[in-house]
ZAMARGU-4260 file (C-alpha; in steps of 0.2 Angstrom, whole numbers, plus 5000, padded with zeros to 4 digits):
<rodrens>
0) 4945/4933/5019 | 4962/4942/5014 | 4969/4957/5023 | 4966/4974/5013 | 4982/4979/5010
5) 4987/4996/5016 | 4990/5010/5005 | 4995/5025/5014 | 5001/5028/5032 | 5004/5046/5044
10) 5021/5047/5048 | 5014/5048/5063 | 5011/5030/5062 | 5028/5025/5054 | 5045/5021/5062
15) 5061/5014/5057 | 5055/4996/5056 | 5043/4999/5041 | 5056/5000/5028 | 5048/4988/5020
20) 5031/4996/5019 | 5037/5014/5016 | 5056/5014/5011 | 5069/5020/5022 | 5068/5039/5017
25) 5049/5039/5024 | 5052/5026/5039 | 5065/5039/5045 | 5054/5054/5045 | 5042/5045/5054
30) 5054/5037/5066 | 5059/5056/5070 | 5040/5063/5071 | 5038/5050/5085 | 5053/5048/5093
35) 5063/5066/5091 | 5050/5078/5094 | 5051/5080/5112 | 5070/5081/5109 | 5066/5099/5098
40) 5067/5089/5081 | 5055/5096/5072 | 5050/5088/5054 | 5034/5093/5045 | 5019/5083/5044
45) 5015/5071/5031 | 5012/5054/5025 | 5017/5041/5014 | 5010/5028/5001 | 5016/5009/5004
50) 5024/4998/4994 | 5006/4988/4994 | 5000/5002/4983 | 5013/5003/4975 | 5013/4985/4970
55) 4994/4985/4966 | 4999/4999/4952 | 5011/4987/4942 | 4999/4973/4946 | 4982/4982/4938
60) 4992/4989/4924 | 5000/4973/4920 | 5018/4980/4923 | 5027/4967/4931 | 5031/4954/4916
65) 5031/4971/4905 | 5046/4979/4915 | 5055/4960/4917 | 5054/4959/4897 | 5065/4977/4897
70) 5076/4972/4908 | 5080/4956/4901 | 5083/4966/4883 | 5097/4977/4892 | 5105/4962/4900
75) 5108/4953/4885 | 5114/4972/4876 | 5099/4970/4864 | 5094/4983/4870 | 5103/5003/4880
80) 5100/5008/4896 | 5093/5024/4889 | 5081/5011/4878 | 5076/5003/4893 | 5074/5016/4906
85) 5064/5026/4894 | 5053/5012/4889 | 5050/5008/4907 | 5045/5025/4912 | 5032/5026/4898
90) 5024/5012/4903 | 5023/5017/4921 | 5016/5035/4917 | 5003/5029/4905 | 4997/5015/4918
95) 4978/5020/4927 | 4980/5024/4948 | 4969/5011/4956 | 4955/5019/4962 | 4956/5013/4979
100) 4975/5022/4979 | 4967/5036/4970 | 4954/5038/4983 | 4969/5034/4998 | 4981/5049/4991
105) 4966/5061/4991 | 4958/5059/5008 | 4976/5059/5016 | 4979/5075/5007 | 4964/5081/5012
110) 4969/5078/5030 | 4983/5085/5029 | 4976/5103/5021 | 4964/5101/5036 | 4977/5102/5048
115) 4986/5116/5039 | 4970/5126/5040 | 4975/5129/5021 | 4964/5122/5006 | 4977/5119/4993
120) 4992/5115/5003 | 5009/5115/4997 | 5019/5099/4998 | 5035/5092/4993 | 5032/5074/4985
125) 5048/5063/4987 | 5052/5045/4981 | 5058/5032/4996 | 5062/5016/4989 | 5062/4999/4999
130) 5081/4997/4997 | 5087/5013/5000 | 5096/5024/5015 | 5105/5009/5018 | 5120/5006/5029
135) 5131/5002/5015 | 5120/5010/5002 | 5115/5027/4999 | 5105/5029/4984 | 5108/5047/4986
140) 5095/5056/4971 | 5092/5041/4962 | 5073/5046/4964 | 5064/5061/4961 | 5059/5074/4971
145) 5044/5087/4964 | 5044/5103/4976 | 5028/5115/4980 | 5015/5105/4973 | 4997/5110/4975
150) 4981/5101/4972 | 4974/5081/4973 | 4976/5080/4953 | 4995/5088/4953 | 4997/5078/4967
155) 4994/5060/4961 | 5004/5065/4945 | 5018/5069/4955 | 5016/5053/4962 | 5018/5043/4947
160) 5032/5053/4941 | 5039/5045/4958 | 5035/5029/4951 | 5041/5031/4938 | 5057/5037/4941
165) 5061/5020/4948 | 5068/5016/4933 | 5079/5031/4926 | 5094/5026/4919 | 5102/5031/4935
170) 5094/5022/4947 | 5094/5004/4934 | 5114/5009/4934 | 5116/5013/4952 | 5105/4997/4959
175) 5116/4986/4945 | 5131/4993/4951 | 5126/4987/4972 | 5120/4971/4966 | 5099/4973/4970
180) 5088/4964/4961 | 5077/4977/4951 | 5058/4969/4954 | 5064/4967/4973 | 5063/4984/4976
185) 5046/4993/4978 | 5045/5012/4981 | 5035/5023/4993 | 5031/5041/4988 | 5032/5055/5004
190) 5019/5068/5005 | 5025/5081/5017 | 5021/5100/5022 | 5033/5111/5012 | 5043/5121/5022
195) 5043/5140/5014 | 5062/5136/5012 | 5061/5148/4996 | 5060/5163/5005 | 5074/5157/5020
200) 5086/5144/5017 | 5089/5126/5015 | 5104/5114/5015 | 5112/5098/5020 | 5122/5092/5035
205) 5133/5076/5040 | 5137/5071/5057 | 5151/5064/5055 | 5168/5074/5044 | 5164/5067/5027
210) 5181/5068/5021 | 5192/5061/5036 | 5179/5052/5043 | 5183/5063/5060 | 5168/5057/5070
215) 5166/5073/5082 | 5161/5086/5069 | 5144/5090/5060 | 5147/5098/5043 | 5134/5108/5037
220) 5131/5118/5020 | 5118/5129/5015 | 5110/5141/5002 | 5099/5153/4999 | 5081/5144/4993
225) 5074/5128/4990 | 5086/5114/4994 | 5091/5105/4980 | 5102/5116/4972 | 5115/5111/4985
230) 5108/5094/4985 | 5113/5092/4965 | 5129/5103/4966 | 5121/5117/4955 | 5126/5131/4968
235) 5144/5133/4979 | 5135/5135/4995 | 5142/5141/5013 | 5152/5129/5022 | 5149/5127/5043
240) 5160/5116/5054 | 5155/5114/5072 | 5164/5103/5087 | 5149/5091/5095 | 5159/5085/5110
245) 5156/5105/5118 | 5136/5106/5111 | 5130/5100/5127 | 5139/5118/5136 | 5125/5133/5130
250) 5139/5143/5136 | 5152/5138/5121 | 5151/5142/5101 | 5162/5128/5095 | 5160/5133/5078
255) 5176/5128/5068 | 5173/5136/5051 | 5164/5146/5043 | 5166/5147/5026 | 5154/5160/5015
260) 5149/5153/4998 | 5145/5160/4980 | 5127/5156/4982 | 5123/5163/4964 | 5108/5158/4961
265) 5095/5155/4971 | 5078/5140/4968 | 5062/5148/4972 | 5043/5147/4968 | 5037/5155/4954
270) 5018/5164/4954 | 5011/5145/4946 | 5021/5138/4962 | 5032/5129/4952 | 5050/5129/4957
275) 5062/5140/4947 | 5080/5146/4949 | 5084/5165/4949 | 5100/5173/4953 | 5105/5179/4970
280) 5106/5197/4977 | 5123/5204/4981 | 5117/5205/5000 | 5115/5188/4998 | 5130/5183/4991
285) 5140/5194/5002 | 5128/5186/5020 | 5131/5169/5030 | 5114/5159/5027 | 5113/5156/5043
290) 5116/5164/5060 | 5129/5158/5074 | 5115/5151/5084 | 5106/5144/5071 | 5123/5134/5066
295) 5123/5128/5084 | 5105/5123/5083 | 5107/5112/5069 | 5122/5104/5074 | 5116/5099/5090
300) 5099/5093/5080 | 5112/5083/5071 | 5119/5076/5087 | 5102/5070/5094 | 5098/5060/5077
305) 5115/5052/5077 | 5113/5047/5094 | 5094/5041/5093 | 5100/5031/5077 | 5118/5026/5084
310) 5129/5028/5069 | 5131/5043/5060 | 5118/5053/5046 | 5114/5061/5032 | 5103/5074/5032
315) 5093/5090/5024 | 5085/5103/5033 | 5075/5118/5027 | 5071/5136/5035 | 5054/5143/5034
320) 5057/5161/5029 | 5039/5166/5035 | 5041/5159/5053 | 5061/5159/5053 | 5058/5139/5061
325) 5072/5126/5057 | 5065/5109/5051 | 5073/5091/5047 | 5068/5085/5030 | 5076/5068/5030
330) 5090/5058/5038 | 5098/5044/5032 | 5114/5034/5038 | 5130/5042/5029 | 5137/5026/5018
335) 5157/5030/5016 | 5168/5037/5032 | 5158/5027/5044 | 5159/5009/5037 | 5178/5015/5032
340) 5190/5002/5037 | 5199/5011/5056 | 5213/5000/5057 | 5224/5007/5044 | 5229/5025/5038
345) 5234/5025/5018 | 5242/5045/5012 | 5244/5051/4996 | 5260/5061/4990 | 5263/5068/4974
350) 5280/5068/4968 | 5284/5086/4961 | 5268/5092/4953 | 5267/5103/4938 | 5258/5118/4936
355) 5243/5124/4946 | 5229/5123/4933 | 5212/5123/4944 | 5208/5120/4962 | 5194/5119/4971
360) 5186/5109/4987 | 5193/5093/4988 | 5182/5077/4991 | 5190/5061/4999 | 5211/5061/5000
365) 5218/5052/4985 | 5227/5058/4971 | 5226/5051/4953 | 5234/5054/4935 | 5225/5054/4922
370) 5218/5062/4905 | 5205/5074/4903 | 5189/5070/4895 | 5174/5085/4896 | 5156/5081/4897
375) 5144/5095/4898 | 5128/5081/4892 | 5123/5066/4900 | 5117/5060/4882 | 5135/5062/4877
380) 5138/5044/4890 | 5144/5038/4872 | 5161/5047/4870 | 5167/5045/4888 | 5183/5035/4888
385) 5185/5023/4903 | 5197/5029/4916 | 5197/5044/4912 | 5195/5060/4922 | 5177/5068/4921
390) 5177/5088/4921 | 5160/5094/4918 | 5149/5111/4926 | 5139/5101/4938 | 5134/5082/4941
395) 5119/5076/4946 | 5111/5059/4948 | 5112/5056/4929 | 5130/5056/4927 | 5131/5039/4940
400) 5135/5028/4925 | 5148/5040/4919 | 5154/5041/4936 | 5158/5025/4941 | 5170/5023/4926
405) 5178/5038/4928 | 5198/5038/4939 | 5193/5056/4948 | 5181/5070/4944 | 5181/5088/4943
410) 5168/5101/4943 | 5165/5120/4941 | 5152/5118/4957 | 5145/5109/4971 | 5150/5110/4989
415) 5155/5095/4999 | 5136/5089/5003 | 5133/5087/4983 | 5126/5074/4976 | 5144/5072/4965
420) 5153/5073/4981 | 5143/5058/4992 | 5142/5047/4977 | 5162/5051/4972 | 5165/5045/4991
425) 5154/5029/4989 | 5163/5025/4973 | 5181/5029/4982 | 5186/5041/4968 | 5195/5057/4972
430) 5186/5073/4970 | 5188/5093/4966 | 5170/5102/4967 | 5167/5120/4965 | 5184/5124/4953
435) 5172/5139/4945 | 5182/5136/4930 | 5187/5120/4927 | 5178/5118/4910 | 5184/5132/4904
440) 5203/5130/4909 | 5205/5109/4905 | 5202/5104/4889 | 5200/5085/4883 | 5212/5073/4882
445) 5226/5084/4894 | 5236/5077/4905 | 5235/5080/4922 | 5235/5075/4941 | 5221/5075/4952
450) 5226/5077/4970 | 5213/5079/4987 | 5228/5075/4998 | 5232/5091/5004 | 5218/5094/5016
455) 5201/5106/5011 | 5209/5112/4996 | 5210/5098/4980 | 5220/5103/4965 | 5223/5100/4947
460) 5240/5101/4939 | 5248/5099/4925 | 5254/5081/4919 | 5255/5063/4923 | 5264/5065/4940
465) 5271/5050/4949 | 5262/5048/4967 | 5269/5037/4978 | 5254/5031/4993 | 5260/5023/5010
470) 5251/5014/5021 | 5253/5011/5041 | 5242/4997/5051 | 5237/5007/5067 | 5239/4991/5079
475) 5256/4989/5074 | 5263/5005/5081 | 5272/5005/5097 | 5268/5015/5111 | 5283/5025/5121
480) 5286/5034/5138 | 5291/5050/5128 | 5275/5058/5120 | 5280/5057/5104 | 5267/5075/5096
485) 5262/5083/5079 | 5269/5097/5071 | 5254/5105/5059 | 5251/5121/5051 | 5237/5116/5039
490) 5220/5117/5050 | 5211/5111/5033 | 5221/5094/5034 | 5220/5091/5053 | 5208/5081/5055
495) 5213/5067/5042 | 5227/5062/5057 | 5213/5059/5069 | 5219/5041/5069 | 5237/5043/5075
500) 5242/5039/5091 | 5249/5057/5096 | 5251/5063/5110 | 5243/5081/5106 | 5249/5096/5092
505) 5271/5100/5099 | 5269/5115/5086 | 5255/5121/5077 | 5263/5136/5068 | 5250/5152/5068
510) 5260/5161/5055 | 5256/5147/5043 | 5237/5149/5048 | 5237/5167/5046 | 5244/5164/5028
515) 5232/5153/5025 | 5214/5156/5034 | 5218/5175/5037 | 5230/5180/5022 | 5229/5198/5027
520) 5240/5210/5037 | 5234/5214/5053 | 5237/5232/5055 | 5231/5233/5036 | 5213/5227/5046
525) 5215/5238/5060 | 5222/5254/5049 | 5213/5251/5031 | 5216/5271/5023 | 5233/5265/5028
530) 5236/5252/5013 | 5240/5263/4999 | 5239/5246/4985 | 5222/5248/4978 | 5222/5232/4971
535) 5227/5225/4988 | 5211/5235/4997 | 5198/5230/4985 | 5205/5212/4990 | 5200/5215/5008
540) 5186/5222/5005 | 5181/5207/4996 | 5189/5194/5010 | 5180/5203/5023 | 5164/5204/5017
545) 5151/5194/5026 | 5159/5199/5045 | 5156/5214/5059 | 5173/5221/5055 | 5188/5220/5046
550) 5198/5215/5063 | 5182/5204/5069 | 5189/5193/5053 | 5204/5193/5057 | 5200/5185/5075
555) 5187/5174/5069 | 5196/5166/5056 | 5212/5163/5063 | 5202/5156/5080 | 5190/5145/5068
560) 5207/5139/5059 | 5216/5136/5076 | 5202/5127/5080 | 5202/5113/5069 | 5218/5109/5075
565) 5213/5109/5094 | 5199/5099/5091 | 5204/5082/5083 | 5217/5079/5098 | 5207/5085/5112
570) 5209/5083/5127 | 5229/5082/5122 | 5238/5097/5123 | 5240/5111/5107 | 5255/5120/5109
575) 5250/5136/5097 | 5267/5147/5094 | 5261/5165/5090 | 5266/5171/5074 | 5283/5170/5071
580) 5283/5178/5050 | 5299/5185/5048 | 5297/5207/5042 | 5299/5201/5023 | 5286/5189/5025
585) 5273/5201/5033 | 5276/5211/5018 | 5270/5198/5007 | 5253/5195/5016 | 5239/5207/5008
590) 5243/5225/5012 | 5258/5222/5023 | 5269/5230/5014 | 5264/5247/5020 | 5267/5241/5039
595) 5285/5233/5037 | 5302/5238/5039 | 5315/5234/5024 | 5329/5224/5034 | 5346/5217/5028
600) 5343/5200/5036 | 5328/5197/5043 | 5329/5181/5050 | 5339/5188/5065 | 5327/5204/5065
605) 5311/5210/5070 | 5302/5195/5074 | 5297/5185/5086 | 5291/5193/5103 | 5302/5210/5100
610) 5285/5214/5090 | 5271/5209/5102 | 5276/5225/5113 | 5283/5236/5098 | 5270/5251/5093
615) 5271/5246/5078 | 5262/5227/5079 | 5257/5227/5095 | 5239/5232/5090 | 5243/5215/5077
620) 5247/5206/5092 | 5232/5208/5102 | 5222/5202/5091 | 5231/5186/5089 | 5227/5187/5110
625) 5209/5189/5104 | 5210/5176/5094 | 5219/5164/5107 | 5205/5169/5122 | 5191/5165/5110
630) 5198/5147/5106 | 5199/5145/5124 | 5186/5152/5132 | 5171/5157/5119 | 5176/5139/5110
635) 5179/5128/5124 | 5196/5122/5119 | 5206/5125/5135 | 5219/5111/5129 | 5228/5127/5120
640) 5244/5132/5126 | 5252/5147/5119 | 5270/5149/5117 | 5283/5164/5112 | 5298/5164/5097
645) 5312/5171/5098 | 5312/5178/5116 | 5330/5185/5116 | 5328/5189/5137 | 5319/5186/5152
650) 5314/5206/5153 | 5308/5205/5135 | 5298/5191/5141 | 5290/5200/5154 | 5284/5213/5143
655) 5277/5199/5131 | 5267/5191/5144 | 5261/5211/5151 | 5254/5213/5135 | 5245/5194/5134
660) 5236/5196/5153 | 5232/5213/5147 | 5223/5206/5132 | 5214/5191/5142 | 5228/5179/5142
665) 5234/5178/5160 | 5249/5166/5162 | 5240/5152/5175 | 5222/5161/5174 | 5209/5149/5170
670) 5224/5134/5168 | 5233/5145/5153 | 5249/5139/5152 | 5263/5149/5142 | 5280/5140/5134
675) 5294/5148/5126 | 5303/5142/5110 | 5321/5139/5114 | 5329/5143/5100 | 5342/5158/5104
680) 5358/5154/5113 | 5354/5164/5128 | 5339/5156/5130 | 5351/5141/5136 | 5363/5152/5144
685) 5348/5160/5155 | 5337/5145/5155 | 5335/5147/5173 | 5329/5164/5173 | 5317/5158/5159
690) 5310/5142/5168 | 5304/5155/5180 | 5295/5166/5168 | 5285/5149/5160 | 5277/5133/5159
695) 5288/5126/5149 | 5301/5126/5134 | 5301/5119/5116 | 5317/5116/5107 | 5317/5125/5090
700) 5332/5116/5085 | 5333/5125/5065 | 5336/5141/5075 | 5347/5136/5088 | 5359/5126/5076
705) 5357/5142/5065 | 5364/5154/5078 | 5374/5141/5088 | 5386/5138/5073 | 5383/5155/5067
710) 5377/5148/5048 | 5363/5155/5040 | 5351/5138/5036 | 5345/5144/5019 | 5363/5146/5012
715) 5367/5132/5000 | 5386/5133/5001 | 5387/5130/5021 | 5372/5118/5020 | 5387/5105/5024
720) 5392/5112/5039 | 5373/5114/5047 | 5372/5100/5058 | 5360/5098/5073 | 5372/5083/5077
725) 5386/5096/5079 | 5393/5093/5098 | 5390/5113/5103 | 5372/5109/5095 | 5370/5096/5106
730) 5376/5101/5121 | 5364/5117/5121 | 5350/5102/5121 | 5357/5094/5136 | 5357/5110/5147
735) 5343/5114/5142 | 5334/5099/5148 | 5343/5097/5163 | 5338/5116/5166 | 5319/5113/5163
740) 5320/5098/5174 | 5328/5106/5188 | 5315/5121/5189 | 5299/5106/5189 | 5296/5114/5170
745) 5295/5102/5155 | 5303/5103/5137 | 5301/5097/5121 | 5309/5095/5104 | 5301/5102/5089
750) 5311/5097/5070 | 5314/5083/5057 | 5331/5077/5065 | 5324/5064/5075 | 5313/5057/5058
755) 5329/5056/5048 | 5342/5049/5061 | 5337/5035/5074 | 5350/5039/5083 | 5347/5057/5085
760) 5330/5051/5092 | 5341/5040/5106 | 5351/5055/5110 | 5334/5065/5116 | 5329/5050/5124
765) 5344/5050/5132 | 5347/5067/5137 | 5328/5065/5146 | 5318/5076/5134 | 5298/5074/5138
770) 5292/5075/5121 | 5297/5075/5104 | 5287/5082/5090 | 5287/5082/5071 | 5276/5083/5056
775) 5264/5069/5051 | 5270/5059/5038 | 5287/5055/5048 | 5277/5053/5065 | 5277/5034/5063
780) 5296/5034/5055 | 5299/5041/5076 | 5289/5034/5083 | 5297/5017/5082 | 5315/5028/5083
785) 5309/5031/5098 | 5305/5015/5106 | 5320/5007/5099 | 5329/5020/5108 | 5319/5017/5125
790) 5320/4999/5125 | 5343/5002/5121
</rodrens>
């Protein structure tokens, strides 16, 4: 007698080896439910019709030779893919439910209102086909999802839609495009609890950096309302970054960005309980969705399904708003950074780019040419030209077939979680989301470049510019005695060096973060009725929205921007120089120039650590200390070491390093070490005295040449005669060294000489120097200097 097949099962029931039965969007969730529970995942209750049932559908309404018939039409062109799919999804939601199905669907929903104590419980109703969540495979939103519905007969309707959505032109295009055969794949519809995320907050989040393919950072992103406005790219949404190596520590906040989104509009249930979109309140577009400890929360939810599932995942949560609980809605393996090929590091470099046009976030780390070609309409598929690069408002699944013909794409919004962004990584295309005004700015047939390689932020420029790409193969690097280190100013592209060999961060140059992360004068966040600009205060006002204070930004983003670049090295060491802006350049940050001194030459002025002490910045100062003790300390990321610029004498010093233990920075306390930039002749001259004062000394060899030879660097007629090779020049880097050596300290050599000339590199090997350090796309170039040099 045969088996009854079954038709619906509890996720209760369900793990990770029923894919087959219930698709791997539903076998996850129920993997989770059994599994992750004790563990503080929490994922709401439901259940989920087989692929049995779903099966007995096609076979009682006579689909299956129906739906071949179709397909074989759009195989031989006779017929479109928008014929087809249309077609196809007539016939499936004109088909009769099977009563047994019927029946099935009803008492499980039934159940599940029971349980709720709620008659007419709202669920979400998702597709999960057999194929899908795939380690090679996404098939991120090929299916439809239908939110808050209520009721057995909206209910089963919803479920056919699910059916039918099989066979959008999307998902024909997307299975075509990974090679399944169409009539293998069955598909399972989920019927879980909905989380009252319209009156909270919802979102997605990747265990793994989705652009570097970093593997110890959960990215998270999250708006305002139901979750799939950040899933489809409709809304720019707040961006988190958190370190999972420190989450196991309660006593650490590892958060490594924070960055607050537009949120404009906002998905919520209407009074039918259908989902619509409504725009957000200014308090919500100026508030974090979530809190520091629900960030944490996630992150390390993300850290247990990573590790229970052993490779890393895609997932979307949902906050209740009524009970304020956080909840897991699926998880699925991420498809791109983690099947990325390790063994080889390829960078992108355009070659003198024209003018900025738009810029936004930047998705994967190529760079392409290319002309324009705007699509507002899927229907409008017809008059996309091949290669070309696709701008348009906002992508979602439908524009996949535009997609995969397209060289980049660019969009007015979407955050790095979009459904644009995971399938633009899937299909190796570079990427700019969230431009705001991309549309409105491009025009078709323009020609411009497209370039993600400069770290968070991608851009769009003017012309058809020449971009040269180099590639190094990891395993044929040498390895040296020396530590050969990184130079990096740009926290937003530190993680794509993940994969070097380095030694640790020589110089990470806060001046550059402060432009960048901060871009506002301290004193003009510590002293606001002091900016006069009103243009300039309205622009802090706006910056600063969204924090406790005007000086608590200022800590938090410049530790967050530090961060990033002590985390993808640790446990190597992060030589952080304090800010080291020269007077004219503080002017130029917002505000400033109500706080700076006009000076004849800056460059030999007041900078360096004659401000730290100064009245007039040392208040700026101790907020950079803030800043440095929360990387440390609140972060976890004791493998920062501080060092001081332009330190003219051992009793300026002293008064530099008063002010830093009087701010929590203790030379020695809780293992801080403090270096000095050698850059000042007297710095040689006195080395001695110095060694005593510190841990150890970098070698700021523009500086030193500068003020060795007595030649300004930036002057174009004695460019000739500055030469870091000059015997004087070089001989200030050999006492030196010996100096540090002889008082147990060590030192380290910090600018491009060594990446141009091997035998500059031989020289520092030679003189004993510990470490050399330079910026990233020479690193390689040195390193083998280097070991030719050791092996002379």
């Amino acid at each position: 007698m045969p088996q009854t097949p079954t038709l619906a099962m509890d996720f209760s029931e369900v793990d990770r080896d029923d894919t087959g039965q219930v698709g791997g969007k539903n076998a996850s969730l129920g993997e989770m439910i059994q599994a992750l529970r004790p563990k503080g995942i929490l994922v709401p209750p439901g259940f989920a019709t087989t692929s049995a049932a779903f099966r007995d559908f096609l076979k009682q309404n006579d689909l299956d030779s129906a739906i071949r018939r179709e397909l074989e039409m759009l195989a031989c062109k006779t017929a479109t893919l928008q014929e087809t799919g249309a077609r196809i999804r007539y016939l499936i939601l004109t088909g009769d439910w099977p009563e047994a199905t019927a029946n099935e669907i009803g008492a499980r929903y039934k159940a599940l209102c029971e349980t709720a104590g709620e008659p007419d419980l709202p669920v979400a109703v998702r597709s999960s086909a057999t194929a899908e969540d795939l380690p090679d495979a996404s098939f991120a939103g090929q299916q439809e999802t239908f939110l808050n519905v209520i009721g057995e007969t909206a209910l089963l309707a919803a479920c056919k839609k699910c059916y039918a959505s099989l066979y959008t032109d999307r998902a024909i295009s997307y299975r075509e495009m990974k090679g399944f055969a169409h009539q293998d794949v069955a598909l399972s519809v989920g019927v879980q609890q909905m989380v009252r995320a319209d009156r909270g907050g919802s979102g997605v989040m990747f265990s793994i950096d989705t652009e570097s393919g970093f593997p110890d950072a959960v990215l998270i992103n999250a708006a305002w309302g139901l979750g799939e406005n950040v899933v489809q790219g409709a809304v720019d949404p707040d961006e988190y970054q958190v370190y999972k190596p420190f989450l196991d520590d309660a006593a650490l906040e590892p958060i490594l960005e924070k960055r607050l989104g537009a949120k404009a509009i906002k998905m919520i249930q209407d009074r039918d309980g259908t989902p619509r979109n409504v725009p957000t309140s200014r308090a919500e577009r100026e508030k974090f969705v979530l809190g520091d400890a629900e960030i944490l929360d996630l992150a390390r939810q993300a850290s247990i399904i990573e590790a229970h599932y052993g490779q890393p995942m895609d997932m979307e949560w949902a906050r209740d708003g009524v009970t304020g609980t956080l909840y897991i809605v699926q998880a699925r393996p991420e498809t791109v950074q983690s099947r990325a090929q390790a063994g080889s590091l390829r960078s992108y470099a355009v070659v003198n780019p024209g003018p900025l046009l738009v810029s936004g976030l930047s998705v994967g780390n190529a760079a392409v040419s290319g002309r324009v070609s705007i699509i507002e309409d899927p229907e409008d598929i017809g008059r996309f030209v091949d290669g070309s690069v696709l701008v348009t408002s906002t992508t979602n699944p439908d524009w996949v077939p535009i997609m995969k013909r397209a060289a980049a794409i660019v969009t007015d919004h979407g955050g790095r979680t979009s459904h644009a962004a995971i399938v633009s990584r899937e299909l190796g295309l570079p990427a700019v989301v969230g431009c705001g005004d991309a549309t409105r700015i491009l025009h078709d047939e323009q020609d411009v470049t497209v370039s993600c390689a400069g770290g968070d932020e991608g851009i769009v420029t003017e012309g058809l510019s020449q971009i040269d790409i180099a590639e190094e193969k990891l395993d044929q690097i040498p390895e040296t005695r020396t530590g050969v280190m990184l130079n990096l100013a740009n926290p937003s592209a530190a993680f794509r060096w993940w994969r070097l060999p380095a030694r640790g961060v020589g110089l990470a140059r806060m001046e550059f973060v402060i432009n960048n992360a901060v871009r506002i004068h301290p004193m003009a966040l510590l002293a606001p009725d002091r900016v006069t600009d009103a243009e300039a205060r309205a622009r802090i006002d706006d910056l600063t929205r969204g924090y406790a204070s005007k000086p608590e930004y200022f800590v938090e983003r410049l530790a967050c921007g530090l961060s990033r670049i002590a985390a993808f090295c640790y446990p190597n060491p992060v030589i952080v120089r304090m800010s080291d802006f020269k007077t004219n350049e503080y002017a130029d940050l917002l505000g400033g120039r109500d706080f700076e001194p006009l000076e004849e030459n800056p460059m030999i002025g007041f900078r360096g650590a004659s401000r730290y002490y100064a009245d007039a910045y040392r208040p700026g100062f101790e907020l950079e200390c803030r800043a440095i003790q929360r990387l440390r300390s609140k972060m976890g990321f004791k493998n920062v070491i501080v060092m001081i610029p332009f330190c003219r004498t051992p009793d300026e010093a002293r008064r530099v390093l008063s002010v830093m233990a009087e701010n929590g920075l203790k030379r020695g306390a809780e293992g801080l070490q403090v270096y000095m930039m050698c850059e000042i002749p007297s710095n040689v001259v006195r080395a001695a005295e110095f060694a005593a004062l510190f841990d150890g000394f970098s070698i700021g060899s523009n500086d030193l040449t500068q003020l060795t030879l007595g030649i300004d660097r930036d002057s174009d007629r004695l460019a000739d005669l500055f030469r870091e090779d000059d015997p004087a020049v070089l001989w200030m880097i050999e006492t030196v060294v010996r100096e540090a050596h002889k008082a147990g300290i060590k030192v380290g050599f910090c600018g491009q000489a060594p990446s141009n000339d091997p035998t500059y590199a031989r020289r520092l090997v030679g003189f004993g120097i510990d470490s050399i350090s330079v910026t990233p796309d020479s690193f390689v170039q040195v390193l083998r200097n280097v070991s030719q040099a050791e092996s002379a």
